[in-house]
BATI-37911 format. One record per residue (C-alpha): residue number from 1; residue in three letters; x, y, z. Coordinates in steps of 0.001 Angstrom, whole numbers, plus 524288, in hexadecimal, padded with zeros to 5 digits. Layout:
<rs>
@seq NUM&type ALA&east X&north Y&up Z;
...
</rs>
This chain:
<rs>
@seq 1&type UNK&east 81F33&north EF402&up 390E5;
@seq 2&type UNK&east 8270D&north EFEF6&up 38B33;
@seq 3&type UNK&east 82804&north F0204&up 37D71;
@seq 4&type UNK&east 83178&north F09B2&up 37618;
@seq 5&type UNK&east 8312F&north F14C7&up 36C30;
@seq 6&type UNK&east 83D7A&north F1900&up 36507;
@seq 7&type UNK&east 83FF8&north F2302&up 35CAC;
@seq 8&type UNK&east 84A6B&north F2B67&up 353D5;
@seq 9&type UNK&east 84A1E&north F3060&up 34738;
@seq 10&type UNK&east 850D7&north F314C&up 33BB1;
@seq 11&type UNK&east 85D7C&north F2AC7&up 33362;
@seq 12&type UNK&east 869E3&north F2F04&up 33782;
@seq 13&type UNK&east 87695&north F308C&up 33084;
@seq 14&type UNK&east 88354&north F2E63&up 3396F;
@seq 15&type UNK&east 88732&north F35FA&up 341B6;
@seq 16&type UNK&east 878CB&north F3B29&up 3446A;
@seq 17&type UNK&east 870CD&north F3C02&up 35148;
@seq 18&type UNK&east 86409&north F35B5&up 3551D;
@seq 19&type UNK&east 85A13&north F35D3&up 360A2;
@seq 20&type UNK&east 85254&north F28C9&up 363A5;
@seq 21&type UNK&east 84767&north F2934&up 36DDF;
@seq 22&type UNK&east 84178&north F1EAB&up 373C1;
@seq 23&type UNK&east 833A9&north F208F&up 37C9F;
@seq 24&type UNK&east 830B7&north F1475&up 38503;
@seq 25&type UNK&east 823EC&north F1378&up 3888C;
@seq 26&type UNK&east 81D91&north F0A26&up 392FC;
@seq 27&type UNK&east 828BB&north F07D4&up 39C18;
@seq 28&type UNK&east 82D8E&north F0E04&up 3A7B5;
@seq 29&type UNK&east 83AB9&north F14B9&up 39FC4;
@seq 30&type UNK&east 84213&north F1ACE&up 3ABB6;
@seq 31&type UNK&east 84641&north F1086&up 3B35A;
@seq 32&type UNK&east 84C11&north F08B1&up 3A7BA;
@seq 33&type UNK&east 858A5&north F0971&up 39C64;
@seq 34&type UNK&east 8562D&north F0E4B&up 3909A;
@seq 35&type UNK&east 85C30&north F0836&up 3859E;
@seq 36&type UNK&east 85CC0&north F0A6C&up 37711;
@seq 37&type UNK&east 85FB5&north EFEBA&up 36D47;
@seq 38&type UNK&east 86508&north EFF25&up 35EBD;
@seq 39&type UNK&east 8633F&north EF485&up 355AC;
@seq 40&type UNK&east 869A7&north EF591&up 34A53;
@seq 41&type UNK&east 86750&north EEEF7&up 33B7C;
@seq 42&type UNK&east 86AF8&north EDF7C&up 33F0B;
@seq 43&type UNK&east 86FFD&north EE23A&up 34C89;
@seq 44&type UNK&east 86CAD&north EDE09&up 3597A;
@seq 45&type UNK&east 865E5&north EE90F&up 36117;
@seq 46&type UNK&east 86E4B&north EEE67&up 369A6;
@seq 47&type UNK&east 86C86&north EF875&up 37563;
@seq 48&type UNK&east 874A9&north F06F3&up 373BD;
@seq 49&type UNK&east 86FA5&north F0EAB&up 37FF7;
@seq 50&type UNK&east 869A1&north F0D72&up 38C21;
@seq 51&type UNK&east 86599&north F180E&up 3968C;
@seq 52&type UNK&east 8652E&north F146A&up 3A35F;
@seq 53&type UNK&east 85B25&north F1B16&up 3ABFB;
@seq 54&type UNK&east 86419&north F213F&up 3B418;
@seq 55&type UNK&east 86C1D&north F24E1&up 3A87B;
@seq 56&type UNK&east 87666&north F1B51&up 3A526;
@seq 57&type UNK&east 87751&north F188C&up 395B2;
@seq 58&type UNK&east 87DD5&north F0DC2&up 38F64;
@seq 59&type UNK&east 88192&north F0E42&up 38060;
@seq 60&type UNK&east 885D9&north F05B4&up 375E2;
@seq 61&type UNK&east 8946A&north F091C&up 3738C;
@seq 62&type UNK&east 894AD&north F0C7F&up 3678B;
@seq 63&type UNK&east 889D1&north F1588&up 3695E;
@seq 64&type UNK&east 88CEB&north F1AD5&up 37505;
@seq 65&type UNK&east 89143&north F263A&up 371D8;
@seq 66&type UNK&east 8880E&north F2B4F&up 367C7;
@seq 67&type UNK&east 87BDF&north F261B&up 36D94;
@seq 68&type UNK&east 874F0&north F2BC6&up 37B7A;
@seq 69&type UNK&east 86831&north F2752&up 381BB;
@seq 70&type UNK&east 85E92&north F2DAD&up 38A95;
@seq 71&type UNK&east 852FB&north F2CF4&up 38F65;
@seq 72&type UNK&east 84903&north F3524&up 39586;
@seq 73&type UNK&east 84069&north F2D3B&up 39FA7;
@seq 74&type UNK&east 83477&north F372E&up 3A0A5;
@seq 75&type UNK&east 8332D&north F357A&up 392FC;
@seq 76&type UNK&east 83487&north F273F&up 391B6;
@seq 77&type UNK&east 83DA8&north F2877&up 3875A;
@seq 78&type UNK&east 84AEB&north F25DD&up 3837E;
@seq 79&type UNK&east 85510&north F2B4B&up 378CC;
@seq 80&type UNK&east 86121&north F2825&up 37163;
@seq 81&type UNK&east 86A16&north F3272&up 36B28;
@seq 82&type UNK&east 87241&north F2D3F&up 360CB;
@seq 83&type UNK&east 87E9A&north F36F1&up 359F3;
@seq 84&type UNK&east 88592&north F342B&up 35261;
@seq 85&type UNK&east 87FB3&north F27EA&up 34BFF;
@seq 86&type UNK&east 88602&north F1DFA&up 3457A;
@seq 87&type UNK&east 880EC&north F1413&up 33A6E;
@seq 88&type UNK&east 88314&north F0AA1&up 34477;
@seq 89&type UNK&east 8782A&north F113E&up 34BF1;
@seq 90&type UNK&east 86E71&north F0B2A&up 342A6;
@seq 91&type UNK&east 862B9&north F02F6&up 348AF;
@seq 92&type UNK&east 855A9&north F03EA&up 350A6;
@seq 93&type UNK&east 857A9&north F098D&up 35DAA;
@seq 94&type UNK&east 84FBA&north F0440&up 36770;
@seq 95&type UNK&east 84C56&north F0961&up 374E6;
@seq 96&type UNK&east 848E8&north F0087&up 38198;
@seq 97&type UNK&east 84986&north F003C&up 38FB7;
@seq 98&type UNK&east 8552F&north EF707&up 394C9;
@seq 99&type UNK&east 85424&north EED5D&up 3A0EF;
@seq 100&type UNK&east 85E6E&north EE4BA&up 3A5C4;
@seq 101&type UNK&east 85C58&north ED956&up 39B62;
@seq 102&type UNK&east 85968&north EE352&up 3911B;
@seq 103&type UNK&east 84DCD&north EEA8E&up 387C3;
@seq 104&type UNK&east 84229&north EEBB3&up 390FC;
@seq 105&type UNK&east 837FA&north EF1C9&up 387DD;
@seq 106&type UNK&east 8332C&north EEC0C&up 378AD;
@seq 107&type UNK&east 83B92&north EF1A7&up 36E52;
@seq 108&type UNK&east 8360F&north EFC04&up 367D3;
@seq 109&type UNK&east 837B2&north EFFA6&up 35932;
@seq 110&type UNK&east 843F1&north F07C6&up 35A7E;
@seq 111&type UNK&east 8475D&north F12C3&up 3529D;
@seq 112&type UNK&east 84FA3&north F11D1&up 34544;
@seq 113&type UNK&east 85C96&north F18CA&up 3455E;
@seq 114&type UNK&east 862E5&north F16B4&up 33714;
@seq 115&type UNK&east 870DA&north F1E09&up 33712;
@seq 116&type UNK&east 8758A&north F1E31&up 328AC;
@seq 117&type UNK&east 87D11&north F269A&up 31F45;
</rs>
């Protein structure tokens, strides 16, 4: 079953730039989308980017132009750039593999990204 490990450091004031990584362990990563999740104080979790294996990414619109996913398949690993962060960024991001119903792996923890003044 594959598990997930995300990570990215640091508070960030607006405007700023972060890095998340995700390393998925136990699954066959390659052949599958790679998604990444944000779930924000009270909100629903919701799903901001995916990565296709062939290369075709899908973003949340109102992030879509300040966030960018890739991946790197040798590595078993996945990232997200975020510029230009909002407060609205706020929440745990959360990394999975995607099938056609959905999440295929248990959730990891995620990885905290507070964006305040």
């Amino acid at each position: 079953q594959a598990r997930f490990v995300e990570s990215g450091v640091g508070v960030v004031q607006p405007g700023g730039s972060l890095r998340l990584s995700c390393d998925v362990f136990g699954s066959i990563f390659s052949a599958v989308v790679m998604v990444w999740y944000r779930q924000a104080p009270g909100k629903e979790r919701e799903l901001v980017a995916s990565l296709s294996p062939g290369g075709r990414t899908n973003y949340l619109e109102p992030v879509k132009e300040r966030l960018s996913i890739s991946r790197d398949d040798a590595k078993n690993m996945a990232s997200l750039q975020m510029n230009m962060l909002e407060p609205e960024d706020t929440g745990v991001y959360l990394c999975n593999l995607q099938g056609c119903l959905g999440p295929l792996g248990p959730w990891g923890q995620g990885t905290q990204v507070p964006v305040s003044v």
